[in-house]
C-alpha positions, 0 to 999 in steps of 0.5 A, a space after each residue: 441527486 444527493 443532497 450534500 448539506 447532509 453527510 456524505 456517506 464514504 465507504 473506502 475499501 482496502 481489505 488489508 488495512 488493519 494493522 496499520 489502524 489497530 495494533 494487533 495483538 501477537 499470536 501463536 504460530 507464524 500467519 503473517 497475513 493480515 499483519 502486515 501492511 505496505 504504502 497502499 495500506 497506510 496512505 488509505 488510512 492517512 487520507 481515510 482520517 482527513 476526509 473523516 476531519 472534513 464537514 459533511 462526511 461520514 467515513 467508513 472503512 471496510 477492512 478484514 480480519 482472520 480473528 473475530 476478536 483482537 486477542 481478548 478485546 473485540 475489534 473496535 467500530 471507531 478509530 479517529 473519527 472513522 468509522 470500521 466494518 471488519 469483515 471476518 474470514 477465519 480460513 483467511 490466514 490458512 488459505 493464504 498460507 496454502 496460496 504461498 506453497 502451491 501455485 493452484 492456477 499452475 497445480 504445481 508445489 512452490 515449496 513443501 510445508 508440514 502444514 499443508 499435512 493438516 490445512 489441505 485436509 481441514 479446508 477440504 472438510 469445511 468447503 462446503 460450509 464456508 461461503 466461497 470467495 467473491 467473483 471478480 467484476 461482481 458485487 462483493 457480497 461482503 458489501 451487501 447492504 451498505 447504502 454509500 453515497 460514494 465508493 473508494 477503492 485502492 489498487 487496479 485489482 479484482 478486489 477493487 473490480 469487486 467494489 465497482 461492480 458494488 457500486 454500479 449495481 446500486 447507483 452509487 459512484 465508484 472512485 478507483 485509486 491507482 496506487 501502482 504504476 502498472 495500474 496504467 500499463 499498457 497491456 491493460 489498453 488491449 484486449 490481451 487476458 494474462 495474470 500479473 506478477 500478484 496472480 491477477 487478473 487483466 480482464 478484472 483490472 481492465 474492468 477497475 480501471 475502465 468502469 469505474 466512474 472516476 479514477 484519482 492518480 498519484 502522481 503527474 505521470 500515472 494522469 498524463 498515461 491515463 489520458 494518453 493512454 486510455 483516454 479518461 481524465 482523472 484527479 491528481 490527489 498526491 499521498 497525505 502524511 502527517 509530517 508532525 507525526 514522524 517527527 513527535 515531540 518525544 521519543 516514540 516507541 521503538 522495537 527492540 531491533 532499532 533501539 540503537 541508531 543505525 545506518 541504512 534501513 530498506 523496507 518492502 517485501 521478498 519479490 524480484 520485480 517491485 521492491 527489489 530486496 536483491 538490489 539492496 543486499 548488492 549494495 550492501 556486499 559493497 558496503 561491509 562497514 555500513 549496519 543495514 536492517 531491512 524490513 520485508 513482508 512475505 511475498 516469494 517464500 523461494 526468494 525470501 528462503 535464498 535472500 536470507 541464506 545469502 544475505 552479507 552479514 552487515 545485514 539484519 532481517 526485520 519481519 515486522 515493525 508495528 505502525 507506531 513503532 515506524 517513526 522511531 525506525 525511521 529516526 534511528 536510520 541514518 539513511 533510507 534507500 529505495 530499490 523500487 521498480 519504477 515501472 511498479 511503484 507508484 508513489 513509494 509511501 516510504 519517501 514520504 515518511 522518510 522525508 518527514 522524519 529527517 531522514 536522508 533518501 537515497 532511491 535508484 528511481 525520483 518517482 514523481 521528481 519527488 526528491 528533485 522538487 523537494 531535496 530530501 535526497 539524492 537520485 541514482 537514476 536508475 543506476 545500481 553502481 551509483 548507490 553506494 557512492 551516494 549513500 556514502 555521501 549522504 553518511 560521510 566518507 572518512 574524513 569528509 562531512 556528509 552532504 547536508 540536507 535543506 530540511 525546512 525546504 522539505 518540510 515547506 515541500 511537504 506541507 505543499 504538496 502532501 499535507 493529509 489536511 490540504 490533500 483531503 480537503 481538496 478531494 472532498 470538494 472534488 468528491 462532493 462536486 463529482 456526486 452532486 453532477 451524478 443524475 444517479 441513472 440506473 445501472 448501465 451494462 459494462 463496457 468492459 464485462 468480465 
């Protein structure tokens, strides 16, 4: 059993995380991978530096880079009390760009770039001495050697069956946190093997999601499926932000394309099934008065190809806003809105830090109940031809004033429900209380094997 009058060693895995704890230094050609981050990423990180600012832990995030060095300057071991292992892959970034053109489990050429004239080539010369990609449900070699007295891992994916299998190998209790409501579809409570829309896996996400030894929930929803479900407790831990943050005493830094104030801002990605851009660019059609910048990561190069060449002119793209640059969007907007698919959302990380920045939410969806309880904004659900009518609400049609929001009451939500301080240090108790009733048996075989 651990003693845990010492430092309880933590090693949270979210491969993607970096550039939303570093800010990376711009490069030369069009790789997008590994500079772009979501809400999974930034929450990780959120609750990454309030376990390291509670005593007795020792925080370690393990995240990945195409570069061994940021620019000229190495990549540092310490950010804000936590502490980094950057694992380097520098064929990341073209593989990644070679998995957007051809669809290899279908063998089929999703679109044609110059590019695969020269990657293709280059990695067929080098396969047989890079070292090949980790198995899913095995021990991720990439974690080998690393004594942790627990293992967190984000997301039900073959990156985290990777990190359970790690941790079941050495003793060492595994925490999966669910970050997605599909996390707890219900396909993964049969014995059906398919690939989601993100080319994973259901034997390796069943695998997350059933062996490892305890699973924490954002949300009341995602606890009461996983127990009617699939019939495993766990933890409640909602998304941490740091209110004060996004709202900052001075002016933050902006980018240039927000330098003005405008009136919508959407953030999310180019897909048809979870973030929805498509949705967002009918409403603007409706709304030609309105400026809307939208900020996407790269997912579906087709639908991104056909959204740009479609998009009404009120709308401006945006491919990437640093981290720190991300309060000042947020505060230059005079609404957010939401588009996501509640059946693949979890808890949007974007609610939160629209609300903590003051600005007013307008969401097809109330994940969580989350605007409900709070009053940061209005609800559509589920109806597309109520958004308009309540973004214009929100802004003030001519001659009318524009519905006014209780924002101490959402600051008095937040600091709740969502303080990095509270939440992390109610999760490390519970982390804490979990290891020291672990008897640390040897590894057991799978319930669930790959």
């Amino acid at each position: 059993m651990t003693n845990t009058r010492s430092p309880i060693r933590i090693g949270m895995v979210a491969w993607g995380a970096l550039p939303c704890i570093v800010e990376q230094t711009r490069t030369k050609g069009k790789h997008t991978f590994g500079k772009t981050f979501g809400g999974m990423e930034t929450a990780m990180w959120t609750l990454a530096r309030g376990l390291a600012k509670q005593k007795h832990n020792h925080v370690t995030c393990f995240v990945a880079a195409s570069q061994s060095r940021n620019g000229n300057a190495p990549w540092p071991h310490q950010v804000s009390d936590v502490h980094l292992q950057v694992c380097v892959d520098r064929f990341r970034a073209i593989r990644h760009d070679v998995g957007d053109s051809i669809d290899v489990r279908q063998r089929r050429l999703k679109r044609f770039s110059p590019n695969l004239l020269w990657q293709i080539p280059l990695l067929g010369l080098t396969r047989p001495f890079r070292s090949r990609d980790p198995g899913d449900c095995q021990p991720d070699p990439n974690l080998a050697g690393q004594s942790m007295d627990a293992w967190i891992t984000f997301g039900i994916n073959g990156a985290s069956s990777r990190v359970v299998a790690t941790a079941r190998a050495t003793g060492t209790p595994s925490f999966v946190c669910i970050r997605s409501n599909s996390g707890v579809e219900d396909r993964l409570a049969s014995a059906e093997e398919y690939h989601n829309e993100c080319g994973e896996s259901a034997t390796s996400r069943r695998f997350a999601l059933l062996e490892s030894d305890h699973v924490v929930v954002q949300s009341q929803w995602q606890l009461d499926r996983l127990r009617d479900v699939f019939h495993r407790d766990g933890y409640l831990a909602r998304n941490p932000i740091d209110r004060f943050h996004w709202r900052p005493p001075i002016d933050p830094p902006s980018p240039e394309s927000v330098s003005e104030p405008f009136d919508i801002l959407w953030i999310g990605r180019f897909d048809d099934f979870h973030k929805r851009p498509r949705l967002m660019l009918e409403i603007a059609k409706t709304l030609p008065h309105r400026t809307i910048k939208m900020i996407a990561n790269p997912f579906d190069a087709e639908l991104e190809a056909d959204l740009r060449r479609n998009a009404p002119t009120n709308v401006e793209w945006i491919d990437r806003v640093p981290f720190a640059q991300m309060p000042a969007t947020f505060q230059r907007a005079k609404v957010f809105v939401s588009t996501g698919n509640p059946e693949h959302e979890g808890f949007p990380n974007v609610l939160l830090q629209a609300a903590a920045s003051h600005t007013p939410i307008v969401s097809i969806s109330d994940h969580d109940q989350f605007l409900a309880r709070s009053g940061a904004g209005i609800s559509c659900n589920e109806s597309i031809d109520a958004m308009p009518h309540a973004i214009e609400k929100l802004l003030g049609r001519a001659g009318e004033a524009a519905t006014q929001i209780d924002w101490p009451r959402v600051d008095a939500y937040l600091d709740e429900h969502h303080q990095t301080e509270r939440v992390a240090a109610d999760l490390s108790r519970w982390i804490h209380a979990s290891i020291q009733a672990a008897d640390r048996k040897p590894p057991e075989a799978p319930s669930h094997p790959c």
